[in-house]
C-alpha positions as CSV (number, residue, x, y, z in Angstrom):
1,X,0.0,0.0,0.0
2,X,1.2,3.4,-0.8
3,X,1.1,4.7,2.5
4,X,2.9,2.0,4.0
5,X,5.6,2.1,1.5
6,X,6.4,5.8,2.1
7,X,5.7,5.5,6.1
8,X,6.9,1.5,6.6
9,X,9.1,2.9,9.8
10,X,6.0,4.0,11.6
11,X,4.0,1.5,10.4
12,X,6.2,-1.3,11.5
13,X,6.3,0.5,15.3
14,X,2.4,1.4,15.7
15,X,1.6,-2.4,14.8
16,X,4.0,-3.5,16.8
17,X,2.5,-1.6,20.0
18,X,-0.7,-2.1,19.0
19,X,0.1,-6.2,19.5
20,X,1.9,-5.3,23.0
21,X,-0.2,-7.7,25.4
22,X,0.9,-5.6,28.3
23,X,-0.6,-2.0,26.6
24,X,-4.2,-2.5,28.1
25,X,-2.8,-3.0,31.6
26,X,-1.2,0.2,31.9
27,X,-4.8,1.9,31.6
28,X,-7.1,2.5,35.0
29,X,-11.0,2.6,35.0
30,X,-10.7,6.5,35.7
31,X,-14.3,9.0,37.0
32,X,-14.0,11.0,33.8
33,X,-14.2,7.4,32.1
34,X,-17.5,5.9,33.8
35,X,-19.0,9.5,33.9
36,X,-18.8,9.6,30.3
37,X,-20.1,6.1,29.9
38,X,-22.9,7.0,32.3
39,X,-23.8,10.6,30.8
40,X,-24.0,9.5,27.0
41,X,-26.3,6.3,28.3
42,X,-29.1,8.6,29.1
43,X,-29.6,8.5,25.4
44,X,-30.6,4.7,26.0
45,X,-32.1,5.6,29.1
46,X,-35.0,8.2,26.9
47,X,-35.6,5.1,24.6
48,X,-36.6,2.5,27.4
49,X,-38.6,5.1,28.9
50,X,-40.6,6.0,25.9
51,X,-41.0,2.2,25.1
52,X,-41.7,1.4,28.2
53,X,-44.5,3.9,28.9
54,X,-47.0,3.5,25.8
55,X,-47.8,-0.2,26.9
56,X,-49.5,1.3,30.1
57,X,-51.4,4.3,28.4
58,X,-53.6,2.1,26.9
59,X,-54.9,1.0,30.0
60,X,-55.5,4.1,31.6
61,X,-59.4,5.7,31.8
62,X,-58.4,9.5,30.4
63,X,-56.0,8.2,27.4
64,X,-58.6,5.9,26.6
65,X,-61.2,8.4,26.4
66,X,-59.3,11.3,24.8
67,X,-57.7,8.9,21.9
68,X,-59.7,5.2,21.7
69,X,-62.8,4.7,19.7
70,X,-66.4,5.0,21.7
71,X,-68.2,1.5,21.4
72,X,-71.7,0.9,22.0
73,X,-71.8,0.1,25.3
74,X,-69.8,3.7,25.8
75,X,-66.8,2.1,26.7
76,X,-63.3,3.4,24.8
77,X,-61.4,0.4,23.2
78,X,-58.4,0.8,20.3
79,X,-58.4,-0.6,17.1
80,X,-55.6,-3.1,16.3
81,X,-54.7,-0.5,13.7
82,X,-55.2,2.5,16.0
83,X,-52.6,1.2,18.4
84,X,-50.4,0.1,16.0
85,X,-49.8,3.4,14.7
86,X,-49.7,5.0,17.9
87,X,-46.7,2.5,19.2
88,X,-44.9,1.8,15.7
89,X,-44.6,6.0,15.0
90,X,-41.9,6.2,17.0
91,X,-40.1,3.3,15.3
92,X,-40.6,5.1,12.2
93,X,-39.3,8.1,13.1
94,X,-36.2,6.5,14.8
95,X,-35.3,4.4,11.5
96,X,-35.4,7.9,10.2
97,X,-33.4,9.1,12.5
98,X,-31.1,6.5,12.5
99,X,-30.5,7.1,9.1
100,X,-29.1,10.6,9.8
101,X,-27.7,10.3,12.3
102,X,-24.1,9.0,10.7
103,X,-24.1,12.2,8.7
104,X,-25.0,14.3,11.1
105,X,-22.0,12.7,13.6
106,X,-19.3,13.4,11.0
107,X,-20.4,17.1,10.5
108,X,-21.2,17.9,13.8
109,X,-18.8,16.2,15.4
110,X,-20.7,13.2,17.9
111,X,-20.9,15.1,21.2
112,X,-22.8,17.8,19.5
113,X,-25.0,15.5,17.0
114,X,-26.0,14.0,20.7
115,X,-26.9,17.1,21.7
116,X,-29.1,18.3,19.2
117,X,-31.0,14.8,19.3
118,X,-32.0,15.2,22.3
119,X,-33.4,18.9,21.2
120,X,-36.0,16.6,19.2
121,X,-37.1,14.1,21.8
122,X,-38.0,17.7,23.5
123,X,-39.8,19.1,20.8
124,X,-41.6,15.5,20.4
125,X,-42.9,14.9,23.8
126,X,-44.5,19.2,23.7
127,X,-46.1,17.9,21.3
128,X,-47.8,14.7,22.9
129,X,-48.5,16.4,26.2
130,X,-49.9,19.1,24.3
131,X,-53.0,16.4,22.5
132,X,-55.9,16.6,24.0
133,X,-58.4,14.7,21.4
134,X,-56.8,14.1,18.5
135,X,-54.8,10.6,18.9
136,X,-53.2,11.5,15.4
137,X,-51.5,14.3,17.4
138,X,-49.8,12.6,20.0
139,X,-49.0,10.1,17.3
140,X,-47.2,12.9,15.3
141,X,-45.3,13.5,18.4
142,X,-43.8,10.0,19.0
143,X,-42.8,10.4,15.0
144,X,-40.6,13.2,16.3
145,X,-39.5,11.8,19.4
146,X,-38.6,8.7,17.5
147,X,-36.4,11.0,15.5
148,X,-34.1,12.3,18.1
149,X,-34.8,8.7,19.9
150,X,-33.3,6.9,16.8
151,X,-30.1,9.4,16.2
152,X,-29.3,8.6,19.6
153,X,-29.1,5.7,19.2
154,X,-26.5,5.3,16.8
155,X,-24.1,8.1,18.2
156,X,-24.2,7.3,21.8
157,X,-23.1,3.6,21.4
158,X,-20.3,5.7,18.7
159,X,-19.5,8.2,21.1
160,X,-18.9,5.5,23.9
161,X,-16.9,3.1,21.6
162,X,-14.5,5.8,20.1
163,X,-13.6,7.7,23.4
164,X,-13.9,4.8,25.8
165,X,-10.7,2.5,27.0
166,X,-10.4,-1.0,25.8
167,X,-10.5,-2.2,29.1
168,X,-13.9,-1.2,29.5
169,X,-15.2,-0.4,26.6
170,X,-17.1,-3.6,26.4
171,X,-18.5,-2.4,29.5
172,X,-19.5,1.2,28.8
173,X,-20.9,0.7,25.6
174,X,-23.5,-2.4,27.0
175,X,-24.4,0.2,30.1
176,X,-26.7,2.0,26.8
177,X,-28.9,-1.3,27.0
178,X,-28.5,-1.0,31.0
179,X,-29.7,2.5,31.0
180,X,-32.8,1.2,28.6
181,X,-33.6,-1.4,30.8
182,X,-33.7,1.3,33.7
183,X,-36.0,3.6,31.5
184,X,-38.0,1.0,30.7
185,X,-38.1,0.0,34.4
186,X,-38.9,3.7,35.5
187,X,-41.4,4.3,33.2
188,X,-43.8,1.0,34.9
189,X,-43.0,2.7,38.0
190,X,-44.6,6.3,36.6
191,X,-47.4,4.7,35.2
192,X,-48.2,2.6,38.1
193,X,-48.2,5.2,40.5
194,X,-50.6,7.4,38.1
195,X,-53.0,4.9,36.6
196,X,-55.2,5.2,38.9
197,X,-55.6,9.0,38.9
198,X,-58.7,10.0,36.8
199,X,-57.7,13.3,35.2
200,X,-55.2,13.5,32.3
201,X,-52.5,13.8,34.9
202,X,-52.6,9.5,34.6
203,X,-50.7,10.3,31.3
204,X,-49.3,13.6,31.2
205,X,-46.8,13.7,34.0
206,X,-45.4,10.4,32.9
207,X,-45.4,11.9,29.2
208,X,-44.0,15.2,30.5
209,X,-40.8,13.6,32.5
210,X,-39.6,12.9,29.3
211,X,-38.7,16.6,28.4
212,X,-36.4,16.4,31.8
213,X,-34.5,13.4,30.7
214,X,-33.6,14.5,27.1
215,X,-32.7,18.0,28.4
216,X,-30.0,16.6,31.2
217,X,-29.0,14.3,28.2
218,X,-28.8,17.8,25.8
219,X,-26.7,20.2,28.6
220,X,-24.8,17.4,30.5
221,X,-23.1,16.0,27.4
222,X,-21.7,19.5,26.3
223,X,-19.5,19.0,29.8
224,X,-17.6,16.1,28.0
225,X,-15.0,16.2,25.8
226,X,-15.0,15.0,21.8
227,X,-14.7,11.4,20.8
228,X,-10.5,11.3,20.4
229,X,-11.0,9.6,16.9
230,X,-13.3,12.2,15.6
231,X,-10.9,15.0,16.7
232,X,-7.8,13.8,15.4
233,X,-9.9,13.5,12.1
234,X,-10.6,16.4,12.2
235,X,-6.6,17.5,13.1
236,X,-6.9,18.1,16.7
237,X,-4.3,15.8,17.6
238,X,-3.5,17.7,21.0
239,X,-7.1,17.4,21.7
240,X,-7.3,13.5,21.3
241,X,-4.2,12.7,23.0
242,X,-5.4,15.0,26.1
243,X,-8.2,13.5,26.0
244,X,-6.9,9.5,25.9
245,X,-5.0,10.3,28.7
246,X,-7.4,11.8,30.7
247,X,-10.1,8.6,30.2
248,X,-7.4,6.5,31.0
249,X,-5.9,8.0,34.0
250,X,-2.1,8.9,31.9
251,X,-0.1,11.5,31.4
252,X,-0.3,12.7,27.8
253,X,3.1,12.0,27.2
254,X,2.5,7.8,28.2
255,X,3.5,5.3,26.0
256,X,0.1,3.9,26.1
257,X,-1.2,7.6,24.7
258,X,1.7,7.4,22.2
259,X,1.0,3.7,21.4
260,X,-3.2,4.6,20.6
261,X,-2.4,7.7,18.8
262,X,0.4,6.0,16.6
263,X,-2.8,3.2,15.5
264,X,-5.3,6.3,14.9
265,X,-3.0,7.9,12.6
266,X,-1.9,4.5,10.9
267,X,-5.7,3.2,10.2
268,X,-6.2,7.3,9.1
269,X,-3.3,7.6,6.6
270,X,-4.5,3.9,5.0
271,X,-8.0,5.4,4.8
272,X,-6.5,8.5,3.0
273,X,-4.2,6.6,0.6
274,X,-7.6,5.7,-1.2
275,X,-10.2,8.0,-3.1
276,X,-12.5,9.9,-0.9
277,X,-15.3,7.7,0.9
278,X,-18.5,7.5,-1.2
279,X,-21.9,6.2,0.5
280,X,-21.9,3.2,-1.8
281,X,-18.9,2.0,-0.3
282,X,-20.2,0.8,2.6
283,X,-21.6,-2.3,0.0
284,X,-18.5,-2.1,-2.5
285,X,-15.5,-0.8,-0.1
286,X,-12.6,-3.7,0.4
287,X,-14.1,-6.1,2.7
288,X,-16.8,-3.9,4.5
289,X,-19.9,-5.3,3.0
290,X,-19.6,-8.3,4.8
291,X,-19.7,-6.6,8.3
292,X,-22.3,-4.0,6.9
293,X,-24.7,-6.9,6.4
294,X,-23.5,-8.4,9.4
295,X,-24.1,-5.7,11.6
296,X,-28.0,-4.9,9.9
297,X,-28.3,-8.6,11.0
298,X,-27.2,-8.3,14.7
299,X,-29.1,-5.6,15.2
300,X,-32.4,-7.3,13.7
301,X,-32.1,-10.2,15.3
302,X,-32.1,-8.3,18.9
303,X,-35.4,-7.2,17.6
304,X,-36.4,-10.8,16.8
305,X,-35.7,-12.5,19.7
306,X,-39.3,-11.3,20.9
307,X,-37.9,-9.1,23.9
308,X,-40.2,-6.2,22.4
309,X,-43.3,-8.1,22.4
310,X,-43.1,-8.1,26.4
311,X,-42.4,-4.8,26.7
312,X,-44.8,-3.2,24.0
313,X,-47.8,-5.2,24.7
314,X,-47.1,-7.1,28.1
315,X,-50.1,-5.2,30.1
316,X,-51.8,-6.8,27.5
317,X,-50.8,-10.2,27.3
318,X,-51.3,-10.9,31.0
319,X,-54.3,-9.1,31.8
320,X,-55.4,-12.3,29.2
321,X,-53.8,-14.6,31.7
322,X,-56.6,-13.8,34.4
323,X,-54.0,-11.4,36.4
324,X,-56.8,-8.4,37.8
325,X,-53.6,-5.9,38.0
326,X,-51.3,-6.5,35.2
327,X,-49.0,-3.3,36.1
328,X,-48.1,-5.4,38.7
329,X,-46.8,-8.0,36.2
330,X,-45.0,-5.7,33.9
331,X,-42.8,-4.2,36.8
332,X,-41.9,-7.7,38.1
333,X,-40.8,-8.3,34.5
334,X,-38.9,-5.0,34.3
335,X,-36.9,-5.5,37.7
336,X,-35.9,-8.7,36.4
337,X,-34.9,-7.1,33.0
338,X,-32.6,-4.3,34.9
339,X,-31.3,-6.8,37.6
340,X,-30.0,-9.0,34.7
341,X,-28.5,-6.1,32.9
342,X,-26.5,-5.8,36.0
343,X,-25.6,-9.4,35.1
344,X,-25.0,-8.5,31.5
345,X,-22.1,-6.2,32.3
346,X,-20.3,-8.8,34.0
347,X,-20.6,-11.1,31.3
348,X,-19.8,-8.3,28.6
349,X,-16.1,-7.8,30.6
350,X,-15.6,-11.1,31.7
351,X,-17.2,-13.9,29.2
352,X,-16.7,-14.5,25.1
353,X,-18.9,-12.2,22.9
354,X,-19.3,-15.0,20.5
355,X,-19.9,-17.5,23.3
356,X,-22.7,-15.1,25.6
357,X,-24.9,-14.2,22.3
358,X,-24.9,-18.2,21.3
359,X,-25.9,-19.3,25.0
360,X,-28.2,-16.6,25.1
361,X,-30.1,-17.4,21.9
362,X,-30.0,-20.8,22.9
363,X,-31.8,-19.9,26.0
364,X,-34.8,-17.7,24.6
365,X,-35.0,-20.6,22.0
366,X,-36.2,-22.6,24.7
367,X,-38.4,-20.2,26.5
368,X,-40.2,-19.6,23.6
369,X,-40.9,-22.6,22.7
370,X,-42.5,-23.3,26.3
371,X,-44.5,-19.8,25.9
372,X,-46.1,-20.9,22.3
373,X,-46.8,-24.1,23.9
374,X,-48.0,-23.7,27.0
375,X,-50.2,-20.4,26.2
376,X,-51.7,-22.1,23.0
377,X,-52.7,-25.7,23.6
378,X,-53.1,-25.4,27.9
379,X,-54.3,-22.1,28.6
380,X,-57.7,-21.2,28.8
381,X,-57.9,-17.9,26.5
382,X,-61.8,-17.9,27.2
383,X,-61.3,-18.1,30.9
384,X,-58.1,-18.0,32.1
385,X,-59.1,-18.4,35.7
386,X,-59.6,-21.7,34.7
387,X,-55.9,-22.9,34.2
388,X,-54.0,-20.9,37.1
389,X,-51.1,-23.3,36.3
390,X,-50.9,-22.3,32.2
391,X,-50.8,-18.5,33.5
392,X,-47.8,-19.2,36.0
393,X,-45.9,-21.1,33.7
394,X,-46.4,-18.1,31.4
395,X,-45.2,-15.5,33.5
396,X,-41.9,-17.7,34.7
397,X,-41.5,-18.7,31.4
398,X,-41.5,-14.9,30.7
399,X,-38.6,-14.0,33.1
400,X,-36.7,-16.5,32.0
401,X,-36.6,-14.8,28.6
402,X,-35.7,-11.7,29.9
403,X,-33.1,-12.8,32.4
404,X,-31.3,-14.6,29.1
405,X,-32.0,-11.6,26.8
406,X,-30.9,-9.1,29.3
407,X,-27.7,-11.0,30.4
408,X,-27.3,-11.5,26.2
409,X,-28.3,-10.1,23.4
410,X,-29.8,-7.1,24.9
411,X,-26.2,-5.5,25.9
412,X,-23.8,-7.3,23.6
413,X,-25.7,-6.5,20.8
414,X,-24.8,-2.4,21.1
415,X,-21.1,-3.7,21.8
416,X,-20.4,-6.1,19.2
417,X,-22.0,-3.6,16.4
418,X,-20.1,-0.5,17.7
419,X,-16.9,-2.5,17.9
420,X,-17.7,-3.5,13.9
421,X,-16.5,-1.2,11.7
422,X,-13.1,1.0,11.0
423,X,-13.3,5.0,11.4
424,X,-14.4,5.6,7.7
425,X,-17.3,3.8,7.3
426,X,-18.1,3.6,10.9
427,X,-20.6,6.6,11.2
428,X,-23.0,5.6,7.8
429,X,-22.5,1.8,8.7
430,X,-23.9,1.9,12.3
431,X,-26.7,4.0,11.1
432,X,-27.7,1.4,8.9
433,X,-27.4,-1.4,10.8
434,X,-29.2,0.5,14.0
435,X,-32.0,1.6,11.6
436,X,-32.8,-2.1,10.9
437,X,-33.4,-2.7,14.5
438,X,-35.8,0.1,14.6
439,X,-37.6,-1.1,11.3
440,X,-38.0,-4.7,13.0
441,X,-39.2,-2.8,16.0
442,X,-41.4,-0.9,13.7
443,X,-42.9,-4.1,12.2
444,X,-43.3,-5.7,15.3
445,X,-45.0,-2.8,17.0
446,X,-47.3,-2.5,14.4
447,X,-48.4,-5.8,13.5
448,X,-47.8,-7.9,16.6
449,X,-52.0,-7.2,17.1
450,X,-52.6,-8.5,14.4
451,X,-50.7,-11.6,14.1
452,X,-51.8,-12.7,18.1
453,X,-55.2,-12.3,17.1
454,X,-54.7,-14.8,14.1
455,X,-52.3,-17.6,15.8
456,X,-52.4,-16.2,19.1
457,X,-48.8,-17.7,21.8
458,X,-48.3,-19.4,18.3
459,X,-46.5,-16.3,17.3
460,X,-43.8,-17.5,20.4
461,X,-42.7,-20.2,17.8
462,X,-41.8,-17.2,15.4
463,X,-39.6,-15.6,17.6
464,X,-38.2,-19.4,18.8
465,X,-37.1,-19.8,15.1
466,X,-35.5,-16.6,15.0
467,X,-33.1,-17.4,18.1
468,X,-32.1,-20.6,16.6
469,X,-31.1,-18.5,13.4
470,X,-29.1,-16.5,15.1
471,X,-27.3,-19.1,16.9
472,X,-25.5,-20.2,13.8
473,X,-24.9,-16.2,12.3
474,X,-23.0,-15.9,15.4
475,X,-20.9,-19.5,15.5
476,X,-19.9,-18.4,11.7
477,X,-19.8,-15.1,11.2
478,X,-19.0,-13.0,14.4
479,X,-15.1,-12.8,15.1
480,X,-14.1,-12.7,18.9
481,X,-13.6,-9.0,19.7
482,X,-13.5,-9.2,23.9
483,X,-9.8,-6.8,25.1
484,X,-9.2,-5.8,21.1
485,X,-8.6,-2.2,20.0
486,X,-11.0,-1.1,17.6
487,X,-8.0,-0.9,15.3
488,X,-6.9,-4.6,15.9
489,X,-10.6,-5.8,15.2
490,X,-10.3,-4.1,12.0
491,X,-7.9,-6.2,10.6
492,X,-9.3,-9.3,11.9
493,X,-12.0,-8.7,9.6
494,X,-9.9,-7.3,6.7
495,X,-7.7,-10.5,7.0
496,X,-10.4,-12.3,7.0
497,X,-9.8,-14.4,10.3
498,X,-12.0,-17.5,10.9
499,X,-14.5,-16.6,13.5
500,X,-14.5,-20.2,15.0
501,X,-11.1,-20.0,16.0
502,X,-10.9,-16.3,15.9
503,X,-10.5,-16.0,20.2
504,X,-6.5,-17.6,19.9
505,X,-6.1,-15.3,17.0
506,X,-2.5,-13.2,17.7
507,X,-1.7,-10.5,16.0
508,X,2.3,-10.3,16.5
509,X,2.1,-13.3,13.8
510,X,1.1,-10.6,11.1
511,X,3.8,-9.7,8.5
512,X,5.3,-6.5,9.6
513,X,4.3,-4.7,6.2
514,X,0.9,-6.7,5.8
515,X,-2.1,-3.9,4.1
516,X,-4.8,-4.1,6.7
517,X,-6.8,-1.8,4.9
518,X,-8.1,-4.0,2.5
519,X,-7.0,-1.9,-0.7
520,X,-4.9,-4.7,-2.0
521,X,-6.4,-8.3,-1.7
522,X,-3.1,-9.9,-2.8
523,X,-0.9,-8.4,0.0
524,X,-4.1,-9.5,2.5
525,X,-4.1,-13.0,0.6
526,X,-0.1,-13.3,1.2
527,X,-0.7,-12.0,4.9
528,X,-2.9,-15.4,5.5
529,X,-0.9,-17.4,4.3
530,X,2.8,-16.3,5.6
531,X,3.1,-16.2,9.8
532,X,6.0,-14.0,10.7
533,X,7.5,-13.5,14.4
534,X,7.8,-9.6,15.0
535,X,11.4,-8.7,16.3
536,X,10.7,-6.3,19.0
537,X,11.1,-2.3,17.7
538,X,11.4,1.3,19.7
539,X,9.9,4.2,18.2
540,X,12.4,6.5,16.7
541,X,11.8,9.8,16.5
542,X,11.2,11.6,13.3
């Protein structure tokens, strides 16, 4: 490669110390580090709490009254359609914002594209708690929120994977599913501690607390500094080496600060030895489509594990399994779902990526298949009082599932994705792949109604065949990315490392002038084939 060929003297010293086993020890879990983590999260914490609220509205008197349709009997019920819309806008506008949200990242810069998405999700919840009869109105408003909801959700898990340490990176960027699980959580609590008032105040103050959340979110971010990738890009190399060292507890003159700045400009000049980056080449670049369509497929498959089906319309599934206060239910299921996403960080730093999303999958496989099952051919749908037993098994069965998707596939998912792609494609690639999970949230939102009504727990077996899918995407298609710079996974994926064996993978075999950027599929041919042991180097000054 060209820029290898001029530059083969720092070439040959950044790949050397980026191989250094003893490079991520150096590094502490620092305040400024877990603040950051914690800060950007809130992003994920606006999206669990939005999802998480809608499933109770339904149920309460006022909504009902101001937005369902009058029957005969002068009750307020919603069309299957009616609802659909009301919980799948969101969706819509967040695979719209998803969308943007890459471009918006690389001209903005992330902290500030976080910022102004979180300006949306405020103008998007005025305009719900601002309906008073029109349900298209409030429906408008989750369009908008969904827009700010669905940026965010692309450039938090970005912002946490760029400026994070690779010691707990892992860990930081799977907090964003904690921090959903926690808004999800907190949003049962609202709602249960309001549904019983009669005025619109049952609604509204749970609606309302969403303008607080995405303005802390807005402000608090503009305290942190810029992603260190995105500001040497941009030629503030000062500014990213400050900043490494500060996240990681160094001086900015540490070898460790030297050692990650020395891969940042290596990956950087590779990128720029090529023609400018085009949108298409996130499909034709050298050896990106793979991981592009990999990453839309991790992404979807959180989606189709079912987790959303409990949390979108669980008031509604077990009020039909004879339970007279199904609030109740939903925060049992939500304390389970944050309590295991406690559990999920642990397995995030200590376990296998490849090996936690296969167990997991493996799990929710079989607590699906109980679910269909059970609900279908032993409870009583008529009556359920009738088959206490059925309903039981349903509900256990239930936080089974959650305690395997939160431990799972509901963190790793944000991880693995984010740890995907290199600096130049990174930004339109994760909005692609993050906008299929909000279309397959979308589609489930929306149609979920109408399927149960048709095949009723049989739709379990749907999600059942799903899991076992991605069981076997994951055995032959993820690579092993636990305690790897995002630099290193790169050229896993560029070399085209087997995933199976990919966890003893070690990089000091590569060839010391090996083209990891994928421009020149000999050079990455010969680099499989020839192992070469790296004779230790010093950096030499310029």
């Amino acid at each position: 490669m060209p820029f290898l060929k001029r530059r083969e003297r720092e070439a040959q010293n950044a790949a050397e110390l980026e191989k250094r086993p003893s490079a991520d020890t150096e590094q502490r879990v620092t305040f400024m580090a877990v603040y950051l983590g914690l800060v950007a999260s809130i992003g994920g914490f606006m999206f669990g709490y939005v999802s998480g609220q809608i499933s109770g509205f339904f149920a309460m008197e006022d909504f009902a009254s101001r937005f369902g349709e009058r029957q005969a009997d002068g009750s307020f019920l919603f069309s299957a359609a009616r609802q659909g819309a009301i919980v799948g806008l969101l969706c819509i506008g967040a695979l719209f914002g998803s969308l943007i949200a890459g471009k918006m990242a690389d001209s903005l810069g992330r902290r500030l594209a976080i910022s102004v998405s979180a300006l949306f999700c405020c103008i998007g919840t005025i305009i719900e708690i601002s309906s008073s009869h029109a349900w298209y109105q409030f429906a408008i408003g989750r369009l908008v929120n969904g827009l700010g909801i669905g940026a965010l959700s692309v450039t938090v898990p970005m912002y946490q994977s760029e400026s994070s340490p690779a010691i707990i990176r892992g860990v930081l960027v799977a907090s964003y599913q904690l921090f959903i699980t926690l808004g999800i959580w907190t949003a049962e609590m609202v709602n249960y501690g309001t549904h019983e008032m009669s005025s619109s105040a049952s609604w509204r103050i749970p609606n309302g607390l969403s303008f607080l959340w995405a303005l802390i979110l807005g402000a608090g971010i503009l305290l942190l500094p810029e992603s260190p990738r995105f500001a040497y890009r941009m030629g503030r190399e000062e500014e990213a080496r400050n900043t490494i060292a500060k996240l990681a507890g160094l001086s900015p003159e540490a070898p460790v600060v030297s050692n990650q700045i020395s891969e940042i400009r290596v990956k950087l000049n590779e990128e720029k030895a090529g023609a400018q980056t085009a949108w298409h080449e996130i499909f034709t670049g050298p050896r990106i489509f793979y991981r592009t369509i990999l990453g839309i497929t991790l992404q979807a498959g959180q989606q189709l594990t079912g987790a959303n089906f409990f949390f979108y319309y669980g008031t509604t599934v077990f009020s039909a399994t004879g339970l007279k206060d199904s609030y109740v239910t939903q925060i049992i299921l939500g304390s389970v779902n944050v309590g295991c996403t406690f559990g999920g960080l642990y397995v995030v730093q200590k376990c296998g990526r490849r090996s936690a999303l296969m167990a997991g999958a493996a799990w929710m496989f079989m607590c699906f298949m109980v679910f269909a099952f059970v609900g279908h051919f032993v409870l009583d749908q008529t009556n359920p009082m009738n088959t206490p037993t059925a309903g039981n098994i349903l509900i256990v069965f239930s936080c089974l599932f959650i305690v395997a998707f939160a431990t799972t596939w509901g963190p790793l998912v944000w991880a693995v994705v984010a740890e995907l792609y290199p600096a130049r494609y990174r930004a339109p690639c994760m909005a692609l792949a993050t906008s299929s999970n909000w279309l397959w949230n979308f589609l489930m939102s929306f149609f979920t109604r109408f399927i149960t009504g048709a095949i009723d727990y049989l739709y379990g077996l749907v999600f059942a065949g799903c899991c076992a899918a991605l069981i076997a995407i994951v055995f032959f298609c993820v690579i092993e990315s636990k305690d790897r710079s995002l630099e290193e996974i790169d050229t896993m994926y560029v070399l085209g490392v087997n995933p199976i064996t990919s966890a003893k993978w070690d990089g000091s075999k590569l060839p010391m002038s090996a083209d990891t950027s994928g421009r020149n599929s000999n050079e990455v041919e010969a680099a499989r084939a020839v192992s070469v042991e790296r004779v230790p180097t010093k950096t030499v000054p310029e």
